[in-house]
C-alpha positions in Angstrom: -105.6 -85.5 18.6 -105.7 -83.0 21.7 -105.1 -85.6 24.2 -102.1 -86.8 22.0 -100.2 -83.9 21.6 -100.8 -83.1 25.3 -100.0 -86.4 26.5 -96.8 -86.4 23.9 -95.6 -83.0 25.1 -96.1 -83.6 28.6 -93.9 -87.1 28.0 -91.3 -84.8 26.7 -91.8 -82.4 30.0 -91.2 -85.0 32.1 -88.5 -86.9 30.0 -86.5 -83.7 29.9 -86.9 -82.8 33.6 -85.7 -85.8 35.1 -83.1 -86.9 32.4 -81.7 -82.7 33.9 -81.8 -84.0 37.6 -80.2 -86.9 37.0 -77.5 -85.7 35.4 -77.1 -83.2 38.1 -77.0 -85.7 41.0 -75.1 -88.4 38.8 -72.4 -85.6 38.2 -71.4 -85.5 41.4 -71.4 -88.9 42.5 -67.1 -90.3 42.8 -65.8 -91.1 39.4 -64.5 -94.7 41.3 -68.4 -96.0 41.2 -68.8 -95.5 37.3 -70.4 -98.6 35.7 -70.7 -100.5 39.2 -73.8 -100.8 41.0 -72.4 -99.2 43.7 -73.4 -96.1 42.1 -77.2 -96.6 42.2 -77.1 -97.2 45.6 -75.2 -94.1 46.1 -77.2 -91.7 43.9 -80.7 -93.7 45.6 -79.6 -92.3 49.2 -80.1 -88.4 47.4 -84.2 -87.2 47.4 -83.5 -85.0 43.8 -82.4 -88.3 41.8 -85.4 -90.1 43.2 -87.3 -87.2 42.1 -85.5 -87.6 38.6 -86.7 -90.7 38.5 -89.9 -90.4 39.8 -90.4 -87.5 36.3 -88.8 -90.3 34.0 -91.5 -93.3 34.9 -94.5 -90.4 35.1 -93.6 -89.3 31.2 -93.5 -93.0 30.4 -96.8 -93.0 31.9 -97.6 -89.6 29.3 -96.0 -91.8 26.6 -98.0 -94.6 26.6 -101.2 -92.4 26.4 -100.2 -90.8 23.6 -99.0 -93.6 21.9 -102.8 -95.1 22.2 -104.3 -91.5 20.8 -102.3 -91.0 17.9 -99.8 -92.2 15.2 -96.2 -93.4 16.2 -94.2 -91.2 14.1 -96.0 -88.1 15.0 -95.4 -88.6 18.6 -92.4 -89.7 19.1 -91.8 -86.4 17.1 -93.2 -84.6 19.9 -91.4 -86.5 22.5 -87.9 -86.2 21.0 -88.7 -82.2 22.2 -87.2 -84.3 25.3 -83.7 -82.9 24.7 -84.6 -79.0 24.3 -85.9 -79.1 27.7 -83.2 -81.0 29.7 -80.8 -78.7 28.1 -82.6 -75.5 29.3 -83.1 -76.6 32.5 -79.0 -77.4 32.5 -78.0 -74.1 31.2 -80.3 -73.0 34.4 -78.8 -74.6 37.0 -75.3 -74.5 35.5 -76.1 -70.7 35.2 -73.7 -71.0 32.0 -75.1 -69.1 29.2 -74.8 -71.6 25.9 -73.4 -70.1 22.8 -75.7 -69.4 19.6 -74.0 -72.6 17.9 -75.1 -75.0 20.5 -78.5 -74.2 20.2 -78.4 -74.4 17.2 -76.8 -77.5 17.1 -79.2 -78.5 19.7 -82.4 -78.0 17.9 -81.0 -79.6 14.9 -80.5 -82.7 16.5 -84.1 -82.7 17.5 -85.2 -81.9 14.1 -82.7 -84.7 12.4 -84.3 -87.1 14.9 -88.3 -86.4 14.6 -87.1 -86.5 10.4 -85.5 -90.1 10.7 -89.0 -91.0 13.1 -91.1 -89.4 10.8 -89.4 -91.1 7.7 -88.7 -94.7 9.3 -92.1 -95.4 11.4 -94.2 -98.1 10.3 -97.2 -96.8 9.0 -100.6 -96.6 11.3 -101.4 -98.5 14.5 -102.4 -101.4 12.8 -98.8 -102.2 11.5 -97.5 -101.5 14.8 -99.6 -103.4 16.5 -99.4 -106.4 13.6 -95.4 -106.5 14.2 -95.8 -107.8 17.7 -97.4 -110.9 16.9 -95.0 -111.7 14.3 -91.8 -111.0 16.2 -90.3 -114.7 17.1 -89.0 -115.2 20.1 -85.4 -116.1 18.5 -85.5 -112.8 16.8 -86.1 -110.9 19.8 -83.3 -112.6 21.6 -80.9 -112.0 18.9 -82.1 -108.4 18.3 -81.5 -107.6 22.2 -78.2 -109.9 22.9 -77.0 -107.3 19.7 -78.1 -104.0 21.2 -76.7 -105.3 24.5 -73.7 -106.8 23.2 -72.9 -103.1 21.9 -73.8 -101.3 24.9 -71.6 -103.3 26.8 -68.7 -103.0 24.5 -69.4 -99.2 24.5 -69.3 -99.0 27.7 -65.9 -100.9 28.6 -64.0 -98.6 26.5 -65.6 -95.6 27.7 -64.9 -96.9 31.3 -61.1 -96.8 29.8 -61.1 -93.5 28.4 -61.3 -89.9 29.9 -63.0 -86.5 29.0 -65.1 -86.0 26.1 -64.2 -90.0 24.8 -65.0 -90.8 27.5 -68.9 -88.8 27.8 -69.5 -89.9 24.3 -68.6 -93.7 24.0 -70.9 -94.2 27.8 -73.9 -91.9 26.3 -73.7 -94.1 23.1 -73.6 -96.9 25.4 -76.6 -96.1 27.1 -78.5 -95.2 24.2 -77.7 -99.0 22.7 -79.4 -100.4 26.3 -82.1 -98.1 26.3 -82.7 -99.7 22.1 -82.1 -103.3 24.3 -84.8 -102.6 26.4 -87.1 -101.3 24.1 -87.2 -104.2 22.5 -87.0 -106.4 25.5 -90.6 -104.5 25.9 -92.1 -104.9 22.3 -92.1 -108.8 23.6 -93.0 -108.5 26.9 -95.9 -105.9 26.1 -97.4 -108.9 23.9 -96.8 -111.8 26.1 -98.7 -109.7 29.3 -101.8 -109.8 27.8 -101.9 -113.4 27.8 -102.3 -113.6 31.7 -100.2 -114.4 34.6 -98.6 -117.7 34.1 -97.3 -116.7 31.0 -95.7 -114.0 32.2 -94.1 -115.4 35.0 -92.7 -118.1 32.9 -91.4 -116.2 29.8 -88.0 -115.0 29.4 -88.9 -111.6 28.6 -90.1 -111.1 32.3 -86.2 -111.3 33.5 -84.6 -110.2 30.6 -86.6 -106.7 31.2 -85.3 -106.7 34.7 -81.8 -107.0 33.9 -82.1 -105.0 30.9 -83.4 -101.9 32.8 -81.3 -102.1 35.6 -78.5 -101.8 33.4 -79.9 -99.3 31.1 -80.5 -96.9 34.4 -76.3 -98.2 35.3 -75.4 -97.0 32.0 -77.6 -94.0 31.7 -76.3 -92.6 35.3 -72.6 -93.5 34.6 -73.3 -91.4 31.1 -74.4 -88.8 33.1 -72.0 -89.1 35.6 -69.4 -87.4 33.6 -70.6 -84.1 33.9 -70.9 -83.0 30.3 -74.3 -82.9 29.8 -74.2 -81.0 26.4 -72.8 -84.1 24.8 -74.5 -86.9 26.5 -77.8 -86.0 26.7 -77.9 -85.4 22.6 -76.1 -88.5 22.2 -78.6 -90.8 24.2 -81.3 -88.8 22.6 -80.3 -89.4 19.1 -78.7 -93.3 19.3 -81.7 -94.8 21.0 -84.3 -94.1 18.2 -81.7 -95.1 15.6 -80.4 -98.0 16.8 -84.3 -99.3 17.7 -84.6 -99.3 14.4 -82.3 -100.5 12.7 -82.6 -103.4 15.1 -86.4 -103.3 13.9 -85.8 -103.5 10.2 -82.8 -105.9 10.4 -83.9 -108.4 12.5 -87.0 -108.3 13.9 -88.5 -108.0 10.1 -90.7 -104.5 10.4 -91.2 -102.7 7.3 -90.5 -99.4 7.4 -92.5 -97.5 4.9 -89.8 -95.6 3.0 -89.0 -96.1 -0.1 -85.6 -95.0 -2.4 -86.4 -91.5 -2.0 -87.3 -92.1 1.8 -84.1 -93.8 2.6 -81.9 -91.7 1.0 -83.5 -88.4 3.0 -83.6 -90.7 6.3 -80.0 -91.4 5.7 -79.5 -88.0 5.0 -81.3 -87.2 8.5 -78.6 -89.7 10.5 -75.8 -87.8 8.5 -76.9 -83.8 9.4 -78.1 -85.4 13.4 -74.3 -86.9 13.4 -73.1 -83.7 12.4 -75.0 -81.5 14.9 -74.0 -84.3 17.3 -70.4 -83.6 16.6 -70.8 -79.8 16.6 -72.1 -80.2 20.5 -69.6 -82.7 21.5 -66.2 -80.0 20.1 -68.6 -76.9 21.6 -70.1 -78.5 25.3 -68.2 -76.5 28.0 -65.6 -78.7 30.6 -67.4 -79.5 33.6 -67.2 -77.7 36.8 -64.5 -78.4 38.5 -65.7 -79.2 42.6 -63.7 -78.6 45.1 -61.5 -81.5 46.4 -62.5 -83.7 49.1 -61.3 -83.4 52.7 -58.4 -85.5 53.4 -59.7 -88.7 55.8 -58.9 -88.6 59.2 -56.5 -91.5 59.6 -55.8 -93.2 62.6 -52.9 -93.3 65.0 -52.3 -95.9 66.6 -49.0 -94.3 69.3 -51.9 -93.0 71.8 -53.2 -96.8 72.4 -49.2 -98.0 72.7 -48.4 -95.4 75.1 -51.7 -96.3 77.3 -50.7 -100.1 77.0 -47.3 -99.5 78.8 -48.8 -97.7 81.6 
């Protein structure tokens, strides 16, 4: 139990920390490279967002730990303490003091989200580890091409719009392709332990790559938007939900609520929404950074004058 709430909370340390310095470095990167590539290779040239990174695949390290020392719901609880720290560690650098309505709004988003966990979870490792070796093959496909499906259609409106639209329809996207990767995972995790040759020839293999490339694309044009009080929350909140719904839906798990469950996890979506809403209308604008320099152009009369001497 130590080593899982250790483990869990450090997850969320880490989680926090570099979903903060990403957003930081993303924020600054030119609006022109949203949803391209080009932006990873721009934001992989700065040392902080490497370090970012860097804190986001050690917690998944923390994660998986504590997801083999203790019960899903109860750590994913502890993880979803993600958000709290990413938003102090903004209000540090930003050195923007946050009013008492966006913490609170803040903290109730984590609670609505450990509620829904805690109320949606399959029951005990043994189901969790039972649903992987009944999830087909056709139903993981069609539960990510879904999620992904979404994201992307998210994520070309939000590409269209500006401001707060704009931060809210790319962090939902995101959120959808982190759900699409998740369960890209679910299959590959099962299909690794049945040794090399079946991993190099099974879908899931290169499905995972693309699928995490462009949940990182997402997640850093999300972030690039420089309100980090409404997409951090967002990706935080649509992630877990969206896994599983896509869980219960198509990839047959059985959640163990029952009418009394699903009405209060229902109830848990509607008061997370809410808070979700009450961050979105109170997150500051983003700082404003000072215009570029003006590019030296090039003149071509000194070159015409030399070539008539």
């Amino acid at each position: 139990m130590i080593v899982m709430i250790v483990s869990a909370l450090a997850a969320a340390a880490l989680y926090g920390a570099g979903a903060a310095i990403e957003q930081r470095q993303a924020s600054a990167a030119p609006q022109s490279a949203a949803g391209r590539p080009r932006l990873l290779l721009l934001l992989a040239r700065q040392p902080l967002w490497l370090l970012g990174i860097a804190a986001q695949i050690g917690g998944f390290a923390a994660h998986a730990v504590a997801l083999r020392s203790g019960p899903l719901a109860t750590v994913q609880m502890l993880v979803a303490a993600e958000l709290v720290v990413a938003v102090v560690i903004v209000r540090i650098w930003s050195g923007r003091p946050l009013s008492k309505g966006s913490w609170a709004a803040a903290l109730t988003v984590v609670a609505g989200i450990a509620a829904f966990l805690v109320l949606t979870s399959p029951a005990g490792h043994a189901h969790a580890a039972g649903v992987t070796h009944h999830v087909t093959a056709a139903a993981a496909i069609l539960g990510a091409v879904v999620a992904g499906a979404a994201a992307v259609a998210c994520a070309a409106a939000g590409l269209r719009a500006a401001g707060r639209r704009r931060a809210i329809l790319l962090a939902v996207a995101a959120g959808l392709a982190d759900s699409c990767s998740a369960v890209v995972t679910l299959t590959f995790s099962h299909v690794a332990s049945h040794g090399l040759v079946a991993i190099v020839t099974s879908w899931s293999v290169y499905a995972l790559i693309v699928a995490g490339a462009a949940n990182v694309l997402l997640t850093q044009s999300a972030y690039q938007t420089g309100r980090p009080m409404i997409t951090l929350p967002i990706i935080s909140a649509v992630a877990p939900i969206a896994s599983v719904a896509i869980g219960t839906g198509i990839l047959g798990e059985t959640p163990r609520t029952g009418l009394i469950g699903g009405i209060a996890a229902a109830a848990a979506v509607l008061v997370t929404s809410l808070a979700l809403a009450c961050l979105a209308r109170l997150a500051p604008p983003p700082e404003q950074s000072p215009p570029p320099a003006p590019e030296p152009t090039f003149d071509p009369e000194p070159e015409r004058v030399l070539a008539g001497c």
